[in-house]
LUMDRENMAR-434993 format. One record per residue (C-alpha): x, y, z. Coordinates in steps of 0.02 Angstrom, whole numbers, plus 50000, padded with zeros to 5 digits. Each point is the difference from the previous one (the first is absolute). Example, Ala and Ser with C-alpha at 12.3 -4.5 7.8 and 13.67 -1.06 7.14 Angstrom:
LUMDO; 50615; 49775; 50390
LUMDO; 50069; 50172; 49967
***
This chain:
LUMDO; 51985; 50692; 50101
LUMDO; 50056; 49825; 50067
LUMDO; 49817; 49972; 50027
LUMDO; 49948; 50056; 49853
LUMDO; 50131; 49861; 49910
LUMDO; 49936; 49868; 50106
LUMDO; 49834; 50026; 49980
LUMDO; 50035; 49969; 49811
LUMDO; 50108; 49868; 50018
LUMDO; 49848; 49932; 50080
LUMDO; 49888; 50027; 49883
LUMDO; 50104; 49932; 49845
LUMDO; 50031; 49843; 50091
LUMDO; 49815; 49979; 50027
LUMDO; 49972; 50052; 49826
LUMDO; 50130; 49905; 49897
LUMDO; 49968; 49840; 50125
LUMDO; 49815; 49984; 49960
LUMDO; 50023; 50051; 49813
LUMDO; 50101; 49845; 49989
LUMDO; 49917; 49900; 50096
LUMDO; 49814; 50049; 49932
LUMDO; 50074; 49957; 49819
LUMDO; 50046; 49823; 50066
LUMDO; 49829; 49980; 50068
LUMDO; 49912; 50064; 49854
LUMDO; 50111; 49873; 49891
LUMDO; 49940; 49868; 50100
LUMDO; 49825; 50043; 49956
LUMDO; 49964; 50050; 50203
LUMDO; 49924; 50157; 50058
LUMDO; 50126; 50151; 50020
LUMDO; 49921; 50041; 50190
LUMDO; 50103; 49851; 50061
LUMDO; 50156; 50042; 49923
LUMDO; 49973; 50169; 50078
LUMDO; 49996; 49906; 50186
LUMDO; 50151; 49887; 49946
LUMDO; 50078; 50151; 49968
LUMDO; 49971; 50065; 50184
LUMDO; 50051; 49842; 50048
LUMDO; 50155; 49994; 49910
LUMDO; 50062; 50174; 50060
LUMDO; 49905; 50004; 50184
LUMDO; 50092; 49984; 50163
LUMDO; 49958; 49825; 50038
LUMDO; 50102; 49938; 49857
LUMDO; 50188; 49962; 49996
LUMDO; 50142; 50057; 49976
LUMDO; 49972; 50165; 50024
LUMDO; 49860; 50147; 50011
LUMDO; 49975; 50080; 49829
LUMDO; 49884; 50112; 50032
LUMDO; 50069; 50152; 50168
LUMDO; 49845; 50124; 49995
LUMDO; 49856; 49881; 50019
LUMDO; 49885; 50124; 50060
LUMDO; 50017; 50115; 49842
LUMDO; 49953; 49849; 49904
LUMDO; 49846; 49973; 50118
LUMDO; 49939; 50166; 49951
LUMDO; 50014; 49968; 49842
LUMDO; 49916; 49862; 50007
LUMDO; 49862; 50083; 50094
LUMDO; 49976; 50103; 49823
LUMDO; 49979; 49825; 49896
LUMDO; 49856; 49982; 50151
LUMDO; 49921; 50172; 49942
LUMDO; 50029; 49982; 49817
LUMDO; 49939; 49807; 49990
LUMDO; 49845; 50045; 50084
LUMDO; 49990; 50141; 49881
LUMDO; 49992; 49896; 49869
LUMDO; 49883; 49882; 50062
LUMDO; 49864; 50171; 50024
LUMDO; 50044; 50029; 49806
LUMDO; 49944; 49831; 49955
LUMDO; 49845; 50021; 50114
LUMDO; 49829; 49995; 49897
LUMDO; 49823; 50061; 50066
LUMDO; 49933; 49930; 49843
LUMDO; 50099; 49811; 50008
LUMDO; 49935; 49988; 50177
LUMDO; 49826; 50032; 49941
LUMDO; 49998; 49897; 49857
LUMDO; 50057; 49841; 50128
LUMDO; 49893; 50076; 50157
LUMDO; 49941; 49897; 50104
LUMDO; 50103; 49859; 49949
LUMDO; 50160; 50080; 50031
LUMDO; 49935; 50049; 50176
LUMDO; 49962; 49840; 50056
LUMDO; 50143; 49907; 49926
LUMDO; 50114; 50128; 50069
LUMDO; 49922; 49999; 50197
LUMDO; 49981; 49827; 49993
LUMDO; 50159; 49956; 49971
LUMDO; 50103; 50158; 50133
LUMDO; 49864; 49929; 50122
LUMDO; 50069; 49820; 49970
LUMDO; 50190; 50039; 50000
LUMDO; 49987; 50097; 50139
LUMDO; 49915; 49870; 50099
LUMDO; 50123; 49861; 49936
LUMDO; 50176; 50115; 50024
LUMDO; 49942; 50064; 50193
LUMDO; 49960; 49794; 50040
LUMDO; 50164; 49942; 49916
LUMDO; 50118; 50143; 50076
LUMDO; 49901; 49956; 50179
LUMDO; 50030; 49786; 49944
LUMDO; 50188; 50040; 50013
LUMDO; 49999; 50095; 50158
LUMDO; 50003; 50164; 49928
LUMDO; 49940; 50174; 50093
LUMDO; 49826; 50060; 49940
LUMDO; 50080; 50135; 49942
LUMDO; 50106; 49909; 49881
LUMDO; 49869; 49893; 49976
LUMDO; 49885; 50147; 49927
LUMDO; 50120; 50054; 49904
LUMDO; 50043; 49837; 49910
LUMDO; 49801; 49982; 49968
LUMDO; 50007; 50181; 49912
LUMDO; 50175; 49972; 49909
LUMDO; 49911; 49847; 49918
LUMDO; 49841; 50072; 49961
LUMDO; 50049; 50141; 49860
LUMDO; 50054; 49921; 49821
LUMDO; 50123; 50060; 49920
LUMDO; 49946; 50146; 49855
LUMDO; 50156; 49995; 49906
LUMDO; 50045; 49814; 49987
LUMDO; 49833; 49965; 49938
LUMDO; 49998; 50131; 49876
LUMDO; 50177; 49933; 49940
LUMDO; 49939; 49815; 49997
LUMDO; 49846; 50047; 49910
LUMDO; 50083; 50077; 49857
LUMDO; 50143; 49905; 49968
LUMDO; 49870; 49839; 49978
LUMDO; 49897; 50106; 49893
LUMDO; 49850; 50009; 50100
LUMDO; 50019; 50171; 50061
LUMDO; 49814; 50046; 49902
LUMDO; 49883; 49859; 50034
LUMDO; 49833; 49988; 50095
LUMDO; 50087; 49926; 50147
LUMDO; 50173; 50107; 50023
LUMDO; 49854; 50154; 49978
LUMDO; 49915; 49911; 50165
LUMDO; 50161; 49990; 50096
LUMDO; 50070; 50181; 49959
LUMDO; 49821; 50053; 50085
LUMDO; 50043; 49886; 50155
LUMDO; 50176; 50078; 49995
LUMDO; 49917; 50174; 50019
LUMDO; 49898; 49955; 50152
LUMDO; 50129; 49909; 50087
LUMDO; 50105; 50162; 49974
LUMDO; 49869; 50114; 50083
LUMDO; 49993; 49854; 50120
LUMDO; 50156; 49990; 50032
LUMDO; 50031; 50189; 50010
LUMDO; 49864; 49995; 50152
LUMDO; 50097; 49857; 50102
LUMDO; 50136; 50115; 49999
LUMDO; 49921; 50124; 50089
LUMDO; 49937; 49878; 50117
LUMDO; 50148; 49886; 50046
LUMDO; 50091; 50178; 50026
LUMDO; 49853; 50038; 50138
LUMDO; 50015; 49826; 50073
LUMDO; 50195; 50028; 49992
LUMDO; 49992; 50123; 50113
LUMDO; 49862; 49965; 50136
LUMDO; 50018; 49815; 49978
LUMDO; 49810; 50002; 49986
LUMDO; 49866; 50029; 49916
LUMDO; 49815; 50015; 50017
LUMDO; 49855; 49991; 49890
LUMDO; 49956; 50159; 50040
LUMDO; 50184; 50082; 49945
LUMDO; 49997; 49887; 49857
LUMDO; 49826; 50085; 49925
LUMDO; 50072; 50165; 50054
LUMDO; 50165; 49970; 49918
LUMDO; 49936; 49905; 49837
LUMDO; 49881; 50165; 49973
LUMDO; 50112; 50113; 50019
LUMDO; 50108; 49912; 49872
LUMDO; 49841; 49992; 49888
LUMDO; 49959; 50181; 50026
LUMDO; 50156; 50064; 49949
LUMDO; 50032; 49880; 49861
LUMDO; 49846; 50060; 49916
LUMDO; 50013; 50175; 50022
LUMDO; 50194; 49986; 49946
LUMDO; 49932; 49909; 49837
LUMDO; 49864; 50125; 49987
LUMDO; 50102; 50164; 50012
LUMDO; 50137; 49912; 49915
LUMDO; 49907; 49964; 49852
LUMDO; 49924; 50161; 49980
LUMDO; 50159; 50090; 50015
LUMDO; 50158; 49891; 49936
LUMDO; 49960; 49933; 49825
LUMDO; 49945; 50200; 49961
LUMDO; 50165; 50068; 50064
LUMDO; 50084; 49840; 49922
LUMDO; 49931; 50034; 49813
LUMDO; 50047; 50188; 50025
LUMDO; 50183; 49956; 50007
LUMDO; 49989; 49867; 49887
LUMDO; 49936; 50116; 49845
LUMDO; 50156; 50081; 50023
LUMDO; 50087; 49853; 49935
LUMDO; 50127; 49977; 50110
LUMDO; 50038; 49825; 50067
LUMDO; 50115; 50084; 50133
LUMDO; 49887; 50126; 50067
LUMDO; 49852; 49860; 50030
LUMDO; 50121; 49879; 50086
LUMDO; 50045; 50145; 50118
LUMDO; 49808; 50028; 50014
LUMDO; 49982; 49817; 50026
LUMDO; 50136; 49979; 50150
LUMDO; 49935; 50171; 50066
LUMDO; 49816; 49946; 50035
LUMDO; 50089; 49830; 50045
LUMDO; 50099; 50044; 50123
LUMDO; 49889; 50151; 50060
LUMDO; 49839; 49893; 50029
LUMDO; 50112; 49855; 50105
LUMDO; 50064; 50140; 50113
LUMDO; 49842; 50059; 50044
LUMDO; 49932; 49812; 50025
LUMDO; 50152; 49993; 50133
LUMDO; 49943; 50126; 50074
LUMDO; 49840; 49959; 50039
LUMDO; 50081; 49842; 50087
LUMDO; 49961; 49860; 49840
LUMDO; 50143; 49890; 49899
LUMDO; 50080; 50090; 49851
LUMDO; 49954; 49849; 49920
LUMDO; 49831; 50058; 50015
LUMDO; 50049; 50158; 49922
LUMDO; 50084; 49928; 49859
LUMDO; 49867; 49891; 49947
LUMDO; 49840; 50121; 50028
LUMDO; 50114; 50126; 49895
LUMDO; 50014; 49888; 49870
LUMDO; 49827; 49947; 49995
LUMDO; 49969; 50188; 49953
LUMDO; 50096; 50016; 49863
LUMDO; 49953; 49842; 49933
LUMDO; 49845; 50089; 49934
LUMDO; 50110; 50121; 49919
LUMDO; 49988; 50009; 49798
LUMDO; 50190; 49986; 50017
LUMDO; 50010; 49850; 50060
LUMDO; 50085; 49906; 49900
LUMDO; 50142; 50127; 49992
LUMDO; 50020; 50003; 50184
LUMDO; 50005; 49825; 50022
LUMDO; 50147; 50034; 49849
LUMDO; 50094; 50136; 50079
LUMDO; 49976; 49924; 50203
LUMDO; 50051; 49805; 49937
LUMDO; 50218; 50010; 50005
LUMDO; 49982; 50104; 50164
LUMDO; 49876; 49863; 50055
LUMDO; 50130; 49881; 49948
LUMDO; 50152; 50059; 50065
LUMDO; 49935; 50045; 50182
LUMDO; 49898; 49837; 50016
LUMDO; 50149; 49899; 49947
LUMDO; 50080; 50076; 50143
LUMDO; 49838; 49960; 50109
LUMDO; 50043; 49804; 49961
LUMDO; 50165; 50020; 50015
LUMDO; 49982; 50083; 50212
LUMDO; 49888; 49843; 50001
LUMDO; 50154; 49880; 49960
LUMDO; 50126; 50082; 50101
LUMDO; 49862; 49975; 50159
LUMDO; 50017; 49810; 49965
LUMDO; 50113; 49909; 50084
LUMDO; 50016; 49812; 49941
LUMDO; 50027; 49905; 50175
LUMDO; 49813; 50052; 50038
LUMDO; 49959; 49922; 49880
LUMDO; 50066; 49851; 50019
LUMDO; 49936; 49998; 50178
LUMDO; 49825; 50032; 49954
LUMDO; 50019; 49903; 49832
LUMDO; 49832; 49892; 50064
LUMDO; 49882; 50144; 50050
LUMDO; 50046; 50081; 49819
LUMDO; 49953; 49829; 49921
LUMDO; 49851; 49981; 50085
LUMDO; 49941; 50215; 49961
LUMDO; 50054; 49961; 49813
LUMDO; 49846; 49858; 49972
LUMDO; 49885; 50075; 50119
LUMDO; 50017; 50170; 49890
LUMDO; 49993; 49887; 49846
LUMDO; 49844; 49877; 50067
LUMDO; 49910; 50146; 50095
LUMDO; 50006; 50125; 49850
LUMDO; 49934; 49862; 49874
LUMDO; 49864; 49967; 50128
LUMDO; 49949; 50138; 50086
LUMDO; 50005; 50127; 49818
LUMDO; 49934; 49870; 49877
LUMDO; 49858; 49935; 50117
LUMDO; 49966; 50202; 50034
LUMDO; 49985; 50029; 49801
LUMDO; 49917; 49838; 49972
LUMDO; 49861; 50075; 50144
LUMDO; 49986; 50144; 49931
LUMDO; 49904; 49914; 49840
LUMDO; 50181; 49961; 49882
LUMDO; 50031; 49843; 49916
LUMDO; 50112; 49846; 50088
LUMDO; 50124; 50030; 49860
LUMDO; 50024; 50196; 50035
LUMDO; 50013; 49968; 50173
LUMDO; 50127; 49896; 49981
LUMDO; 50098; 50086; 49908
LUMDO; 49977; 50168; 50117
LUMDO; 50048; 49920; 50128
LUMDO; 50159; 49920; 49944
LUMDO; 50046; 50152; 49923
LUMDO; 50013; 50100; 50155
LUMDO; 50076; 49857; 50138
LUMDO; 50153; 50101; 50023
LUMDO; 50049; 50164; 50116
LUMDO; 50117; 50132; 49945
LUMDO; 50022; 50186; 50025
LUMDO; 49873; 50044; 50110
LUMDO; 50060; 49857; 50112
LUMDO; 50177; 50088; 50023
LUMDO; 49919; 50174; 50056
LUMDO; 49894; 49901; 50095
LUMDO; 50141; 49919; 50098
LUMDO; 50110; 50153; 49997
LUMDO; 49841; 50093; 50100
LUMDO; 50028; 49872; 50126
LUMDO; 50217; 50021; 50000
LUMDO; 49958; 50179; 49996
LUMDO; 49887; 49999; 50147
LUMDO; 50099; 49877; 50109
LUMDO; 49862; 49876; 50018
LUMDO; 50026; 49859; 49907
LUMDO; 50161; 49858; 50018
LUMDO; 50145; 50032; 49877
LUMDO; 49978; 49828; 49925
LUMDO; 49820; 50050; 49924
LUMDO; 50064; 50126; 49872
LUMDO; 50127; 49868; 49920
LUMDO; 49877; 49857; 50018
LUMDO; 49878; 50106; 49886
LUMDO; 50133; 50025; 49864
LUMDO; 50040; 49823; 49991
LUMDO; 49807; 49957; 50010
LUMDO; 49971; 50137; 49856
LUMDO; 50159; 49935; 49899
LUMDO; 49930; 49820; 49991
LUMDO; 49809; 50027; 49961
LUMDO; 50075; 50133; 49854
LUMDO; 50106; 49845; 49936
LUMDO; 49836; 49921; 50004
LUMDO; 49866; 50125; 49910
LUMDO; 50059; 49961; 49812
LUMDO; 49967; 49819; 50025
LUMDO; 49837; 50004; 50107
LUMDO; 49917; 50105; 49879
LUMDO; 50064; 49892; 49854
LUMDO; 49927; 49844; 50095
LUMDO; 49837; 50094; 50042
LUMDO; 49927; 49931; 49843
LUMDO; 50045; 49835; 49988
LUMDO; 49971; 49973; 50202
LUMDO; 49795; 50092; 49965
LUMDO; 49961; 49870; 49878
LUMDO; 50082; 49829; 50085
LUMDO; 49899; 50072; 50139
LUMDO; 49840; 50016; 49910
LUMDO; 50014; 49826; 49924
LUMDO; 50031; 49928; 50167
LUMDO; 49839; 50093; 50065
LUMDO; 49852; 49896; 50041
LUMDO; 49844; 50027; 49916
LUMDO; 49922; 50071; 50134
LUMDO; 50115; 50117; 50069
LUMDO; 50019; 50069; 49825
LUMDO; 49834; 50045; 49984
LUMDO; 49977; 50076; 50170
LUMDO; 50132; 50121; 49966
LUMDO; 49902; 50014; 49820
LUMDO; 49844; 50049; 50097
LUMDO; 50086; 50114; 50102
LUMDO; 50082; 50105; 49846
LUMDO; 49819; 49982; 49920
LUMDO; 49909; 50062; 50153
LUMDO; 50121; 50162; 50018
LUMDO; 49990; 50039; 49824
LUMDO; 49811; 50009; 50038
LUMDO; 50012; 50120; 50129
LUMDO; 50095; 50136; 49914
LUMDO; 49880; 50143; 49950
LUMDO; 49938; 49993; 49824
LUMDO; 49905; 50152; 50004
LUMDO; 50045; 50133; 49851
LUMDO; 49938; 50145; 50083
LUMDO; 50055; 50080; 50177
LUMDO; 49892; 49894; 50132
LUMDO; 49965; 50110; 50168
LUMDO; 50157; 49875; 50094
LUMDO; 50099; 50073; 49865
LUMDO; 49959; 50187; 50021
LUMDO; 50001; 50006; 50186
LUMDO; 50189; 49931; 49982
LUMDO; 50019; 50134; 49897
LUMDO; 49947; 50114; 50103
LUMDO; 50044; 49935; 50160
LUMDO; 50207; 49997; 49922
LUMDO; 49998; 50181; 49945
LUMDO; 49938; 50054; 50174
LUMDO; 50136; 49923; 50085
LUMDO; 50134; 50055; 49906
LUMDO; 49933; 50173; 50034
LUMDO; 49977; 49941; 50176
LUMDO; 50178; 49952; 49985
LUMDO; 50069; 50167; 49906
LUMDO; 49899; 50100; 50159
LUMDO; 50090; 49899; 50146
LUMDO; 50168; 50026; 49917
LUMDO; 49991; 50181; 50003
LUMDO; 49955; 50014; 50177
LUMDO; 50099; 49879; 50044
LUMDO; 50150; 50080; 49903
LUMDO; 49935; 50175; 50084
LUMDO; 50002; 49916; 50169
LUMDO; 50197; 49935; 49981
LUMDO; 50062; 50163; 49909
LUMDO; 49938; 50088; 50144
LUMDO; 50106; 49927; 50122
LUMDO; 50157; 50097; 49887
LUMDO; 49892; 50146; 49961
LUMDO; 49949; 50041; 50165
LUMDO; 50133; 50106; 50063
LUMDO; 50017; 50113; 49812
LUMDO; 49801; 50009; 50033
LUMDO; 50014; 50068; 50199
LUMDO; 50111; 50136; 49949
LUMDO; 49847; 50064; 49884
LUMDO; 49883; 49941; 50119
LUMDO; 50020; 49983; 50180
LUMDO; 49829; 49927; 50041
LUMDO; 49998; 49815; 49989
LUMDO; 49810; 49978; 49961
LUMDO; 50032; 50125; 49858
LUMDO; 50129; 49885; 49957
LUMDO; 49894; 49856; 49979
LUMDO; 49863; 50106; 49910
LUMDO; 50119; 50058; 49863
LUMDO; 50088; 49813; 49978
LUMDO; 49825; 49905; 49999
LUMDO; 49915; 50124; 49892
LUMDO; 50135; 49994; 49865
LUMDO; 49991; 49811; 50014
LUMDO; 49821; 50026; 49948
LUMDO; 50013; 50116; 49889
LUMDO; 50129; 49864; 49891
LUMDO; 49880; 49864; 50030
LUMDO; 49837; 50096; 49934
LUMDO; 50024; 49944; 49830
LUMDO; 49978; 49791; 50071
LUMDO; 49869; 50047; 50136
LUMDO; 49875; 50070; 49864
LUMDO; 50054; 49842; 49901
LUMDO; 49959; 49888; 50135
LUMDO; 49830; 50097; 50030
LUMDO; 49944; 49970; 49823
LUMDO; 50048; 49827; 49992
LUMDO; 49893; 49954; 50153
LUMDO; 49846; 50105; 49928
LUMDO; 50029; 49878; 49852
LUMDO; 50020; 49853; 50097
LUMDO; 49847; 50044; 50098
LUMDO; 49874; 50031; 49876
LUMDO; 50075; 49820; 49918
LUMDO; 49957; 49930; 50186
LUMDO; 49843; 50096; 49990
LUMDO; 49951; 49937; 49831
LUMDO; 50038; 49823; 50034
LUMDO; 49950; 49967; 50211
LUMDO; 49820; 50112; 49964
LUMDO; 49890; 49890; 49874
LUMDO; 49831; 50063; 49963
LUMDO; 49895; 49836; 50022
LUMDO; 50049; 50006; 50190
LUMDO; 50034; 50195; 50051
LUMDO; 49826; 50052; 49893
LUMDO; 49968; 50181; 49988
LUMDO; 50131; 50039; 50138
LUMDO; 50149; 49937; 49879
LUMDO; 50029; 50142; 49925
LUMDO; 50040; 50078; 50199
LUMDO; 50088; 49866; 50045
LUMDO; 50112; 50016; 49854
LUMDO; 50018; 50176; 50043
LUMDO; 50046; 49989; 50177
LUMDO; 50125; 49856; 49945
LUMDO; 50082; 50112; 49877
LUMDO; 50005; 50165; 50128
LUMDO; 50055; 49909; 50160
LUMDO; 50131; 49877; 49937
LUMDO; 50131; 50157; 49945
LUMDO; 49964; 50079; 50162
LUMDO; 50054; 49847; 50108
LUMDO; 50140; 49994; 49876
LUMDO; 50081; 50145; 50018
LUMDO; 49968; 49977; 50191
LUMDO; 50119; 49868; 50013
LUMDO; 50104; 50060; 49863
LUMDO; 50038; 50161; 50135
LUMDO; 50016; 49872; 50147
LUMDO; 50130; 49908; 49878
LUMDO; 50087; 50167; 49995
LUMDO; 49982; 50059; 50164
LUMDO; 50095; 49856; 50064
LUMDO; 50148; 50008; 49872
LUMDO; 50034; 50179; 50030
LUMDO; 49962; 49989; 50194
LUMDO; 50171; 50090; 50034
LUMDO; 49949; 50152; 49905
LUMDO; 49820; 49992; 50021
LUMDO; 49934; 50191; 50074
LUMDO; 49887; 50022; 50142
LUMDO; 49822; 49956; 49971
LUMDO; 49971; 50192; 49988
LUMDO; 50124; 50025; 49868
LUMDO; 49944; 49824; 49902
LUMDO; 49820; 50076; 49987
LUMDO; 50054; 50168; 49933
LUMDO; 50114; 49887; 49873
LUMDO; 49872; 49901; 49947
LUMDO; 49884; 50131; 49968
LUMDO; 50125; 50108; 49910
LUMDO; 50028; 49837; 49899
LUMDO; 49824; 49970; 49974
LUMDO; 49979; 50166; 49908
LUMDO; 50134; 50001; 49906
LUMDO; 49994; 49845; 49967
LUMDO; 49806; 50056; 49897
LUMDO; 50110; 50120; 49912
LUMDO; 50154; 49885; 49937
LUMDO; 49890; 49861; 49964
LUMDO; 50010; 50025; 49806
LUMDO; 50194; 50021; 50014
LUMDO; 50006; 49838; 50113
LUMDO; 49905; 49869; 49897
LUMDO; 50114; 50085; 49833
LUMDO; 50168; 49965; 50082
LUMDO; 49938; 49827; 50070
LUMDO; 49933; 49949; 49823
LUMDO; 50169; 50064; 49924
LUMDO; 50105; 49899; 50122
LUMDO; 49886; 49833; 49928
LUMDO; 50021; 50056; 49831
LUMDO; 50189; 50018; 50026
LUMDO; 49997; 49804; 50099
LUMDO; 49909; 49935; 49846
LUMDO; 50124; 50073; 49878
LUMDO; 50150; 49928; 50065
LUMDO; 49909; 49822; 50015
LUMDO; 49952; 50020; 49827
LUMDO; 50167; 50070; 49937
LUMDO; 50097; 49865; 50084
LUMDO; 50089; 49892; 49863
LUMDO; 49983; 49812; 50050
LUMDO; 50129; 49901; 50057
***
């Protein structure tokens, strides 16, 4: 009972502290996140006279949910559309400048003597922008629905997806203190692999179970829902060994195609609140003040090269990617600050016990002083485009005027589908089926490391074993295999078409064309079984047993094949639905 008391005591002081304090910030027209850290500061052990706060590590969990529901949101406000209608730019704008940051935070943590661990770290703390301050700028100057903010909220989403794979990394490098190119590509598709299937599955299953509850009309019963697949789908990412982070977001990224969006986003936003303000609170109560005073000049020196090397390294990455100089100045003032991702960033490395103590409070002040900054650099961005322009010289001006001219000319004009357009097509639906096929093995393969022992007391022999396990795996994945077997027929009579012209291959093109169309699916599904054959090794039978299998597949395979292509074309129909359905944000 005593604990219990405490515990609230606690959590009213934490409360009532950054209500006031947040109300004093927000009077002062500065974002509420800092008055959330002062808070922490304010209350935190490193502050006199006395300790406020006696269960720290309650509050720590707590703040772990802000982690979980902040990421959360930022899956809700995930769009497949917005990042298609910005594309390529966003891509390039968003790699260029993680690729640049990173660089310039691992040479200025190794300038001041750091370890290359904290080094690494410091590149990816200053990498990520910060999601929320942007969003909060943007719309308190009004701006929230231009061409430009549209541009940086597709940026945002890559750098989240980004940022979501250096997790994963810097927790492998965490713990072998290396890593090789070869674990990187084996890591980053791994990552890939699940997030797509998660999407996949997600979105064929969630916003359907969502819209069930929500007919009913309850507002409690689909916020129950909502925290149930939440908190569900983050377990499970734990236990296959990723962030809940990860969870979080990929969750929300699901039921951000829901119909219901919009009353989600309603019903999640005061939990949201509440727990993250308790996220940036744990923040404050980390910081101690003396460190930063003692590292005052390394923080001043982080806080212009996030400032310069965001300008730079985004704008010139939007300008390349065929934007105007005035857009991509204002894109990349817009997003020269770090935030939220930063801190779970930093707390991976407290968490982990690989990085100095003096990094995590070095990136709050770093993040507090670029967010002072964001209201005012995006207010300059237009005067400081045109002083440049006017101070241009001729020629420069009209190189970079060539330049926009000469990528506008490359982008394809063509009204109908062209034959690069098709085989993309094509070539995308095949591996997400390839994908949807390697997941279920893959899943198969894992589960059977729990199943095995219920499965020996059924059946002793461990071939049989194997048999059973890989057979239902195939049986699941029949549906995408026939997919994938059509779509390379397709994609080989398209190869066939275009590679065998009649002026050259005479009276033997129509052969050729036939040979192309008949041989290319065969080799496909060759390497489509070695694909699977390695994934599953650990429950792969005896090549006795795998020829019965395949055989017995084979037929009944011939016999399904109707009921296989109908379920496959459902599950598209069902994907294209919820795209369609999807209101905008």
């Amino acid at each position: 009972m005593h604990q219990g008391i405490g515990f609230i005591q606690d959590l009213a002081v934490v409360m009532a502290l950054a209500g006031v304090v947040t109300v004093l910030f927000h009077r002062l027209k500065q974002p509420v996140v800092l008055g959330y850290i002062a808070a922490g500061v304010i209350i935190g052990p490193y502050t006199p006279p006395f300790q406020l706060i006696h269960d720290e590590q309650t509050i720590q969990t707590l703040g772990e949910l802000g982690v979980v529901f902040l990421m959360f949101s930022l899956g809700l406000e995930f769009s497949l559309k917005k990042l298609f209608q910005v594309g390529v730019t966003a891509i390039v704008a968003a790699l260029s400048e993680i690729v640049l940051m990173l660089w310039i935070g691992y040479e200025i943590g190794r300038a001041f003597g750091w370890s290359a661990m904290d080094a690494l770290f410091l590149g990816a703390i200053l990498a990520i922008s910060s999601t929320t301050i942007i969003v909060k700028a943007l719309s308190d100057l009004g701006v929230k629905r231009e061409p430009f903010a549209q541009l940086v909220f597709g940026i945002l989403i890559v750098e989240d997806i980004l940022g979501i794979a250096m997790l994963v990394l810097l927790g492998g490098i965490a713990q072998t203190g290396e890593l090789s190119p070869g674990i990187a590509f084996v890591t980053l598709g791994k990552l890939l692999l699940f997030m797509l299937v998660s999407l996949l599955a997600g979105i064929l299953i969630v916003p359907r179970v969502l819209g069930y509850v929500a007919r009913v009309g309850s507002d409690e019963m689909l916020l129950v829902s909502v925290l149930g697949f939440c908190f569900g789908f983050c377990l499970l990412v734990v236990k296959l060994d990723y962030s809940i982070a990860l969870g979080a977001f990929l969750i929300g990224a699901v039921m951000a195609e829901s119909r219901h969006l919009h009353r989600i986003e309603h019903l999640v936003a005061p939990l949201r609140d509440a727990f993250s303000a308790i996220f940036f609170v744990t923040i404050g109560l980390m910081l101690n003040p003396l460190v930063l005073v003692d590292y005052a000049w390394p923080i001043a020196v982080i806080s212009v090269a996030v400032i310069l090397g965001k300008l730079v390294s985004c704008g010139l990455g939007t300008f390349l990617a065929g934007r105007d100089g005035r857009t991509s100045m204002r894109v990349g003032m817009t997003v020269s600050q770090i935030g939220e991702f930063s801190f779970i960033i930093a707390s991976l490395g407290l968490t982990l016990k690989v990085t100095s103590g003096f990094l995590y409070p070095v990136a709050v002040a770093v993040s507090a002083i670029t967010t002072l900054t964001t209201p005012y650099l995006i207010r300059f961005a237009d005067p400081l485009s045109q002083r440049l322009a006017q101070a241009m010289p001729p020629a420069v001006s009209n190189v970079f005027g060539l330049y926009g001219q000469w990528l506008r000319c490359l982008m394809p004009r063509a009204s109908g589908p062209t034959f690069f357009t098709l085989t993309r097509r094509i070539m995308v639906q095949i591996a997400v089926n390839l994908a949807l096929v390697s997941a279920i093995f893959i899943g198969v393969s894992y589960g059977a490391r729990h199943a095995g022992p219920m499965l020996a007391a059924w059946i002793p022999d461990e071939r049989i074993q194997r048999v059973v396990l890989w057979s239902g795996a195939l049986l699941l994945a029949m549906p995408f295999l026939v997919a994938v077997w059509r779509k390379t027929q397709s994609l080989a009579l398209l190869l066939a078409e275009v590679s065998v012209q009649p002026e050259k291959a005479g009276r033997f093109t129509r052969a050729l064309r036939h040979a192309i169309a008949e041989v290319v699916p065969v080799l496909a599904m060759v390497g489509v079984f070695l694909l699977v054959a390695g994934l599953s090794g650990t429950i792969l039978p005896p090549t006795g047993y795998l020829i019965g299998v395949l055989v017995g597949a084979a037929a009944l395979t011939m016999l399904l094949w109707r009921w296989c292509v109908k379920i496959h074309a459902s599950m598209q129909i069902a994907l294209r639905e919820t795209f369609e359905e999807r209101p905008d944000a």
